[in-house]
C-alpha positions in Angstrom: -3.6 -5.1 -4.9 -6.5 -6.6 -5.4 -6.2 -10.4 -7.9 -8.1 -10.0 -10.9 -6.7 -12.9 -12.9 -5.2 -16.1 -12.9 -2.1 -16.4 -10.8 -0.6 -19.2 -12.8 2.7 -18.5 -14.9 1.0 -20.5 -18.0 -2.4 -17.8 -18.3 -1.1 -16.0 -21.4 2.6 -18.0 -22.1 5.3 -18.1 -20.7 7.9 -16.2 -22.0 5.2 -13.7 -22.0 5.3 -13.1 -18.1 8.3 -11.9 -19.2 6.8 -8.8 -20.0 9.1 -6.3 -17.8 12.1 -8.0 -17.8 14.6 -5.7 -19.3 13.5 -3.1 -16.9 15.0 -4.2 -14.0 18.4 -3.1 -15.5 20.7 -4.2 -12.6 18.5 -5.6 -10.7 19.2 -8.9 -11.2 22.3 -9.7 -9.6 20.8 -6.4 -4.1 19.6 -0.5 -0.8 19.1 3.2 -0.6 21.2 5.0 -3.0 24.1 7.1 -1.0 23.9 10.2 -3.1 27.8 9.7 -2.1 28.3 6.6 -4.6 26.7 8.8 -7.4 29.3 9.0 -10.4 31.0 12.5 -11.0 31.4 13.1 -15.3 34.3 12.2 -15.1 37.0 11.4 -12.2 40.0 8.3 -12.6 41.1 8.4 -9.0 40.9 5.3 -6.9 39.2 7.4 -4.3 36.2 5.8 -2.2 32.8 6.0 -4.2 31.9 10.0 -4.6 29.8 11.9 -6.8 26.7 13.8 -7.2 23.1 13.1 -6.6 22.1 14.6 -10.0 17.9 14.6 -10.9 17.2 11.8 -12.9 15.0 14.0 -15.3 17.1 13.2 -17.9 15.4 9.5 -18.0 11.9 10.4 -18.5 10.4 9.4 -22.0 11.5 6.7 -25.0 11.0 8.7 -28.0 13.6 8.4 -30.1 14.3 5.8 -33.4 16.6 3.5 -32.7 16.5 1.5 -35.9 19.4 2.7 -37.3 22.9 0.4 -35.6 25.3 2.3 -34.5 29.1 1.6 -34.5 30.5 0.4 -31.1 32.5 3.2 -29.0 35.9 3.5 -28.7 35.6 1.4 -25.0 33.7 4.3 -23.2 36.8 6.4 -23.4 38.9 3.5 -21.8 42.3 3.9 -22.4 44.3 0.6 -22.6 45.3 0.2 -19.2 42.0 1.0 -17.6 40.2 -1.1 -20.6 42.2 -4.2 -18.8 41.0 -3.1 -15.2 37.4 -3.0 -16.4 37.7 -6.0 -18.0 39.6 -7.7 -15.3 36.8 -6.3 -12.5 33.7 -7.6 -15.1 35.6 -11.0 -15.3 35.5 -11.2 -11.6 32.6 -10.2 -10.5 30.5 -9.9 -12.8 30.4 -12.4 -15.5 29.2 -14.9 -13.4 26.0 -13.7 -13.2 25.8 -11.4 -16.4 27.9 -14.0 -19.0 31.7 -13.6 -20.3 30.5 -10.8 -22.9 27.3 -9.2 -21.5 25.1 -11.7 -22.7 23.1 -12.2 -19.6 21.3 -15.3 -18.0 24.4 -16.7 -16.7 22.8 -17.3 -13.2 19.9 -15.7 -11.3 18.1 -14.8 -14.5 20.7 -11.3 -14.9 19.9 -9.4 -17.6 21.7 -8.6 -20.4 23.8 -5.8 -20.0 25.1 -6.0 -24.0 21.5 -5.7 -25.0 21.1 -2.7 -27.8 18.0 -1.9 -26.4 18.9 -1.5 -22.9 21.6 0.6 -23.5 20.0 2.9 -25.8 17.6 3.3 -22.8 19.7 3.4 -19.8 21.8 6.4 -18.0 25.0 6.0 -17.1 23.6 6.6 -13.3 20.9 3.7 -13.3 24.0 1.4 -14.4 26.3 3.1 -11.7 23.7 2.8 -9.1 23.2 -0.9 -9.7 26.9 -1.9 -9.3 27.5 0.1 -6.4 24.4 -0.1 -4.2 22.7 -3.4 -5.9 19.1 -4.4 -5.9 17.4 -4.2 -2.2 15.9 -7.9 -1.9 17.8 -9.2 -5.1 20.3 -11.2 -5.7 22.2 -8.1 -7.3 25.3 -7.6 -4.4 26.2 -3.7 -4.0 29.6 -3.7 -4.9 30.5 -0.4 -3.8 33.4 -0.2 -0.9 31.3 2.4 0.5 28.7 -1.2 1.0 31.8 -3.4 1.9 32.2 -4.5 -1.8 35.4 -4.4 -3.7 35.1 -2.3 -6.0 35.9 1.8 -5.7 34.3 4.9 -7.4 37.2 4.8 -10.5 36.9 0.9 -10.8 32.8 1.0 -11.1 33.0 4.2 -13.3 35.5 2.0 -16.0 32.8 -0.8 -15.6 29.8 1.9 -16.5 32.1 3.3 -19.4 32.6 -0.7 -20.6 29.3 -1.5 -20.6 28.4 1.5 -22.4 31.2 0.7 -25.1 28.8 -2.4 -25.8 26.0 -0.2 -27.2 25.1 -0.5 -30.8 22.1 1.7 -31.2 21.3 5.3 -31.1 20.3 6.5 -27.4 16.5 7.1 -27.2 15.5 10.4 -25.9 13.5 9.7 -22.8 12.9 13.5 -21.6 9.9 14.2 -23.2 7.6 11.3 -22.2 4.8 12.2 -19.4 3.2 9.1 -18.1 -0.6 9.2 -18.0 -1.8 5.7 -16.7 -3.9 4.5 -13.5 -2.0 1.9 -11.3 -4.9 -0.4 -10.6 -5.7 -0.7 -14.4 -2.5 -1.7 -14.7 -3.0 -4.7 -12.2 -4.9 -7.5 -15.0 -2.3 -6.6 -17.9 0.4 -6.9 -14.9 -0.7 -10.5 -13.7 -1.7 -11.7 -17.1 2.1 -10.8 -19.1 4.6 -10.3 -16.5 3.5 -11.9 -13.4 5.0 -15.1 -14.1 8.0 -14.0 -14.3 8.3 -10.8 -11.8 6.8 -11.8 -9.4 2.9 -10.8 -8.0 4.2 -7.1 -7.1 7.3 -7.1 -8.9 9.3 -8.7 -6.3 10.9 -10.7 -8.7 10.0 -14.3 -9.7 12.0 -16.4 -12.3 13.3 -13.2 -13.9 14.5 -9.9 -11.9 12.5 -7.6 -9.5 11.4 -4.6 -11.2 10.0 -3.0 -7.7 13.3 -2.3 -5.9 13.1 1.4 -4.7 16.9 2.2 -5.7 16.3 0.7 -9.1 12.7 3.1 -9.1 14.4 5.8 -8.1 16.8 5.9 -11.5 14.4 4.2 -13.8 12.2 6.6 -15.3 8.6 6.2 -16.2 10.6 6.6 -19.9 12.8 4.3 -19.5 9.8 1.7 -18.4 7.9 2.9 -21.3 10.5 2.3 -23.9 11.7 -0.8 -21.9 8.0 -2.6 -22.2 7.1 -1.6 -25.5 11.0 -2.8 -27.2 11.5 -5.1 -25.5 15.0 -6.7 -25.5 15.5 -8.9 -28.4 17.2 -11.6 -28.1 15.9 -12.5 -24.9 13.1 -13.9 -23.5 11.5 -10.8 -22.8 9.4 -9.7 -25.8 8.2 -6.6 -27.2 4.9 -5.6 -26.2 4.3 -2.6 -28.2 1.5 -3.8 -30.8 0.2 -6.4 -28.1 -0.6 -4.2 -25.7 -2.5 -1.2 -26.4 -1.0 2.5 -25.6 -3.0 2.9 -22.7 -2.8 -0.7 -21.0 1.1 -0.4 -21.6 0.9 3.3 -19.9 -0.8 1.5 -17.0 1.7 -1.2 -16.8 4.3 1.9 -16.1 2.1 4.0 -13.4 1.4 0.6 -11.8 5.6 0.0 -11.5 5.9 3.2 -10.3 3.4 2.9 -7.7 5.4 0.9 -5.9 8.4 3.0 -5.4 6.5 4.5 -2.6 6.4 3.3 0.9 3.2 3.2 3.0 3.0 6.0 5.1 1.3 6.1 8.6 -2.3 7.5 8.7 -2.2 11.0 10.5 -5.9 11.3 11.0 -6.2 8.4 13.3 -4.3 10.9 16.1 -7.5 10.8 18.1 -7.0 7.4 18.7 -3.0 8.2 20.1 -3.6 7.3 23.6 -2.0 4.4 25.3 -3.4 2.4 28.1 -6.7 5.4 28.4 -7.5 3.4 31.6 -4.3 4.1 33.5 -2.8 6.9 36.0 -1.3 9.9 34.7 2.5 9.8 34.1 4.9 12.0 36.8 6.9 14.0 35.3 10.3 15.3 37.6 11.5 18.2 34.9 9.3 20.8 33.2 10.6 19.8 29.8 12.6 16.4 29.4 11.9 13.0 30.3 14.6 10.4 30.5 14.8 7.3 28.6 15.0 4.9 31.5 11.8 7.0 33.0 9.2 6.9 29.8 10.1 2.7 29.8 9.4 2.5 34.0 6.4 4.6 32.9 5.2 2.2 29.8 5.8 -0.6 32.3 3.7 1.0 34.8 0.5 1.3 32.0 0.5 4.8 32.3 -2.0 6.8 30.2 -0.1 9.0 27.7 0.6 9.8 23.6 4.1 8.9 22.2 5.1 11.0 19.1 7.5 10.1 16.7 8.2 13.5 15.4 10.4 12.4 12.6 9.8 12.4 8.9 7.2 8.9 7.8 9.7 7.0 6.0 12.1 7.1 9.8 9.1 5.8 11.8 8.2 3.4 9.1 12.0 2.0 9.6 11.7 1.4 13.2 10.0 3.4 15.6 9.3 3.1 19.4 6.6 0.8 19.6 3.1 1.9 20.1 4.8 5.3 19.0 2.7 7.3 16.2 3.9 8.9 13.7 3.6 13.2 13.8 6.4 14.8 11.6 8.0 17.9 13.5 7.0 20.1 10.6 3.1 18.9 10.6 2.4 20.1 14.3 0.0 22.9 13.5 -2.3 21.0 10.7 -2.6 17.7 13.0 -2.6 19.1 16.5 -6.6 19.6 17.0 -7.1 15.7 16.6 -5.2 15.3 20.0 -6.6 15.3 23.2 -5.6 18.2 25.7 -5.8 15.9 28.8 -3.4 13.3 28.0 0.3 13.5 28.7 2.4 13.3 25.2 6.0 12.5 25.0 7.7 13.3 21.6 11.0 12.0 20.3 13.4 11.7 17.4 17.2 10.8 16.7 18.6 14.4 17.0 18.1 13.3 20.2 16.2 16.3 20.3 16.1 19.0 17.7 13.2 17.5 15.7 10.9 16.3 18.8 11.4 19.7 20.2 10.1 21.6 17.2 7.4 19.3 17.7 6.8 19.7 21.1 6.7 23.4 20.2 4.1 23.4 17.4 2.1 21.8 20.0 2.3 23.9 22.7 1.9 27.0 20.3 -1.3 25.2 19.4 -2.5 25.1 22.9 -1.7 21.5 24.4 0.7 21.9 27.6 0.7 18.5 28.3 4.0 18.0 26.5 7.6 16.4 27.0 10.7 15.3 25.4 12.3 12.4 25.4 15.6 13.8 26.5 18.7 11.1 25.1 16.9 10.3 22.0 15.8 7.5 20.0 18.7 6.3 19.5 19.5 5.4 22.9 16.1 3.9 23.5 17.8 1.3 20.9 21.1 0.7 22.7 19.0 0.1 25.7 16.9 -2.9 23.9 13.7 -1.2 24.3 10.7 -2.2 22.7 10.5 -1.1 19.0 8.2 -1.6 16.1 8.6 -1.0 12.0 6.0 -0.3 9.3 2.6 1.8 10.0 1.4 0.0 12.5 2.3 -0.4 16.7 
């Protein structure tokens, strides 16, 4: 992202960098949402965290008026007894962070979860998701016994259905808004208003991260709308809407949501595959396979070959073998023409071998012969301690 204006909290005020605050949702007090930990409609047995991975379509847009106070629920449905469980978990573990009552600001700038405005906003999924699985790179814990937290499916689905007894507004209809803004316009509003307090690419600064990818991948652009435009009052994050023109605040959202994707590895550079192009050609003892223990003798020996990490981007991005590039199985026939036809390649993956031999396939359909599989697996190159590598590069 390229700096276009002044990095310092006090440009444009300080409760101003504030700007995105309320967005974060449960961000604020830490990893990829198991579609296990999703919250069924309804389910009261103490079972380990289960549920369905339902489309968050329901978030998109802020439309609605929410003006008009509502009456608080009857405790989310809570009957007495499991009112005092929820209670007895938030007292626990939560209010320590989030205040006594909701309030927020306890500790680790945590937002308010009482907030009207939030609530009318949030699904009952983007709060579940934050209690169970937390805030990757946050200091929001998962909570979920599924990520060696206390709490089960039943007790974090009584804390959803307490915090939503809190809420005091209508809900806002967030289906219907379509986000038209351009990420790097968004970049000057960004560090001018909410910088300061998020952090330079909404990793989080004095206030929550609003770039955590499980927190992107239940907030909608709606949600973010509605979030930047309200506000939360009664907090330190203000309402932008009337500060921030329509378009800049649109921008502001495409720019969040920018960041919920990872960097992928650049397919075109193929060409330039080839390890050590100045050594001997690899020996190869069977006509399809290649043993784990043989392709490291063979890297320590400089030999000139291609390793292909046939898995899909995000795997290799994880951790890969290391000067390993990145060729998903299923992108064989639109990639192979950029390799070279004299060069020994070795594909892999974790299956150990289902994926890397699709690969190897495509490849060979596509006229390259030169082609083995790593035989035990990716995995195993792992257990062994072998050299490996994460992000897009080597």
């Amino acid at each position: 992202m390229m700096i276009i204006c002044d990095t310092t909290r006090s440009a444009l005020g300080v409760c101003a960098g504030a700007a995105l605050l309320m967005v974060s949702a449960l961000s604020t007090c830490s990893t990829d949402t198991d579609p296990s930990d999703l919250p069924p409609a309804n389910d009261d047995d103490d079972d380990d965290d289960a549920g369905d991975d339902d489309d968050d379509d329901d978030d998109d847009g802020a439309t609605a008026d929410t003006s008009n106070d509502t009456e608080p629920s009857d405790h989310g449905g809570l009957d007495e007894e499991e009112l005092a469980l929820a209670w007895a978990d938030y007292d626990q573990y939560c209010a320590i962070c989030h205040g006594d009552e909701g309030e927020g600001y306890k500790a680790d700038g945590a937002n308010a979860l009482a907030n009207g405005h939030f609530l009318a906003a949030a699904t009952d999924q983007l709060i579940y998701d934050g209690i169970a699985h937390g805030r990757v790179d946050t200091p929001m814990s998962a909570w979920s016994v599924n990520r060696g937290g206390p709490l089960t499916h039943a007790a974090i689905d009584r804390l959803v259905k307490l915090i939503r007894s809190w809420e005091t507004l209508e809900p806002v209809d967030t289906s219907s808004y379509v986000n038209e803004g351009v990420p790097e316009r968004g970049e000057g509003p960004w560090q001018a208003f909410c910088m300061g307090c998020h952090g330079l690419y909404g990793e989080g600064g004095e206030y929550m991260s609003v770039a955590a990818p499980n927190f992107l991948d239940h907030a909608s652009d709606g949600f973010l709308d509605f979030s930047v435009r309200k506000g939360r009052p009664g907090t330190v994050m203000p309402a932008f809407e009337g500060l921030l023109q329509p378009r800049e605040i649109a921008d502001l959202v495409a720019l969040m949501r920018s960041w919920s994707f990872i960097e992928v590895p650049d397919h075109d550079s193929l060409g330039e595959a080839t390890l050590n192009p100045d050594g001997d050609d690899p020996t190869f003892d069977d006509p399809r396979f290649v043993a784990v223990d043989d392709l490291k003798a063979m890297m320590d020996a400089e030999a000139k070959m291609i390793i292909l990490d046939a898995r899909p981007p995000s795997d290799y991005v994880e951790r890969h073998i290391k000067g390993a590039k990145s060729l998903p199985f299923y992108l064989a026939s639109q990639h192979a023409a950029k390799l070279p036809d004299d060069v020994w390649i070795v594909t892999y993956c974790a299956c150990p071998h289902a994926e890397s031999e699709a690969l190897a396939d495509g490849l060979i359909a596509e006229g390259l012969q030169r082609v083995r599989v790593l035989d035990e697996g990716f995995r195993v190159w792992l257990d062994r301690g072998y050299p490996s590598s994460s992000g897009v590069g080597d």
